[in-house]
N, C-alpha and C positions, 0 to 999 in steps of 0.2 A: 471426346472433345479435342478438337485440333491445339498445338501447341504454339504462340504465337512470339514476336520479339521486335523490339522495335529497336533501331542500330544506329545513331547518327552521330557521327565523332568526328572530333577535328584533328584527334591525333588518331592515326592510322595503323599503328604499330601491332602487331601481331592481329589485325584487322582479320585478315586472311583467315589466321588459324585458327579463333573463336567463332567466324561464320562457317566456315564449312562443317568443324565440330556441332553446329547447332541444328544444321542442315542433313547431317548424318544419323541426329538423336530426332528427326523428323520435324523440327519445329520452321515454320514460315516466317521471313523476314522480311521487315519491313524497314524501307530507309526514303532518307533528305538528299535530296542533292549530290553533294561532295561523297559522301557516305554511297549513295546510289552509284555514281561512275565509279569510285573505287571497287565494287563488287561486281560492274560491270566487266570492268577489264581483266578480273579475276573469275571471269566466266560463273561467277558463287550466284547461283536465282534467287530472285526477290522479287519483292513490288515494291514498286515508290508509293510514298503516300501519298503525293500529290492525283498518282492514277485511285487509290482508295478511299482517297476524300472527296477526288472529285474537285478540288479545289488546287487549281497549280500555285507554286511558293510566287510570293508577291512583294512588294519593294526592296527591291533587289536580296531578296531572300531572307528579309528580315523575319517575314511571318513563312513558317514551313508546317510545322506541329500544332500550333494554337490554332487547335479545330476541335467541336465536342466526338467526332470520329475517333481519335486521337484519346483525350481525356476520358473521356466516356470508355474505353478500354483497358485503358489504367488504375480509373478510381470504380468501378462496379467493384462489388465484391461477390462473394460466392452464392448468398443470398438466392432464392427462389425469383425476389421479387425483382431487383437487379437483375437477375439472366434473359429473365423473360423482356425483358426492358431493351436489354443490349439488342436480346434477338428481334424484337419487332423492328429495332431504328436499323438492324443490320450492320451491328459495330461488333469487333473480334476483340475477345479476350488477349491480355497484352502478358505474356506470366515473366518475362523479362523484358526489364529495360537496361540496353548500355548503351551508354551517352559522357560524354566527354565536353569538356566543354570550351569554347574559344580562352585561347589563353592569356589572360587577361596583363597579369603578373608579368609575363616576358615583353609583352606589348610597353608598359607602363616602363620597364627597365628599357627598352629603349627606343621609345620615342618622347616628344613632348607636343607631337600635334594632338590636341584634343578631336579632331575628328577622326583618326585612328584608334586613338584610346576607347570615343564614346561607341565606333562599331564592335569593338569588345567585348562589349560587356553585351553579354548571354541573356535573354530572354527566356527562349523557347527552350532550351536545353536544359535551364533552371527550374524551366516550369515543370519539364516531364518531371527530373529526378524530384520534386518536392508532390508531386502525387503519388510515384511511387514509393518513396519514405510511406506517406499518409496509408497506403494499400498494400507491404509490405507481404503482411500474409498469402498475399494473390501475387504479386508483383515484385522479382527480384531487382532493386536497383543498383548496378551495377555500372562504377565512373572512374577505372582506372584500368588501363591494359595490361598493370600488373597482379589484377584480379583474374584474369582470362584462366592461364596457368590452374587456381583452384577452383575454375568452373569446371572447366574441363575436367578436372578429377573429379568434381562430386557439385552437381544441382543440387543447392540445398534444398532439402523438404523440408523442414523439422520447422517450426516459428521462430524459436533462438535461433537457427542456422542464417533463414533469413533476416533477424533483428541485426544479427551482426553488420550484413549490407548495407541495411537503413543507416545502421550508424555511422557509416564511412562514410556513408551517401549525404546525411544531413553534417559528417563534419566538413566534408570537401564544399558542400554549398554555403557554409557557414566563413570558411578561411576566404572564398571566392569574394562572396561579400563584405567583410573586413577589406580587402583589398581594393574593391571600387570604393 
């Protein structure tokens, strides 16, 4: 079974050295936009998912992820009946997400226009890491550059190894929220 990852961050920091690292362990990447030209220019292969969905990002890139291509990768789980499911709609198993998210908090510290503030606030980036929280066992969620470093040393297998992601994953979505 192919290994698959879906990549779309807004902070770009050791961007480079976590994709080609994932690209080396054979797994196929998938990206948004900003996320897509930056691995453009770093010559790192990928596919957009807008070419995978079939559906290009739409108000002014508000909507990029929220697609059941997308989810339906994420939340399947290992299940018989789930695979068989994925594979007839022709949707890939996702066994990593890293995702970053628009920064909300720096924004707010300085501005005070409300229409900068309200393009802030994260939808689709929220959305992946709270399915992958949900699908954990399948699905590493992964939402800091400073996790990259012990990916690199060791892909968690184990269920605790990945529970530990979850939980950074659902506290960073949690402070996000506190914050809006």
């Amino acid at each position: 079974m192919s290994k698959n990852v879906i990549i779309s961050v807004y902070d770009k920091k050791d961007l480079d050295i976590i994709s080609k690292y994932l690209i080396e362990k054979n797994y196929t990447i998938y990206s948004t936009g900003g996320t897509s030209d930056f691995l453009k220019k770093n010559n790192i292969p990928h596919i957009e998912i807008s070419k995978y969905t079939k559906q290009k990002e739409i108000l002014g890139g508000r909507v990029k992820t929220l697609h059941p291509k997308i989810f339906g990768g994420l939340l399947g789980t290992k299940s018989a009946n789930h695979q068989k499911e994925l594979q007839s709609e022709k949707i890939v198993n996702f066994d990593i997400l890293i995702v970053n998210l628009y920064p909300f908090q720096e924004t707010i510290k300085n501005t005070t226009k409300t229409n900068e503030i309200i393009e802030m606030i994260d939808i689709g980036g929220h959305s992946l890491i709270r399915a992958a929280i949900k699908n954990y066992t399948k699905t590493i969620p992964v939402v800091s550059p400073n996790d990259y470093q012990q990916i690199i040393r060791k892909i968690p297998k184990s269920n605790l190894e990945r529970k530990k992601y979850a939980i950074r994953a659902l506290q960073h979505v949690t402070e996000y929220d506190i914050a809006i």
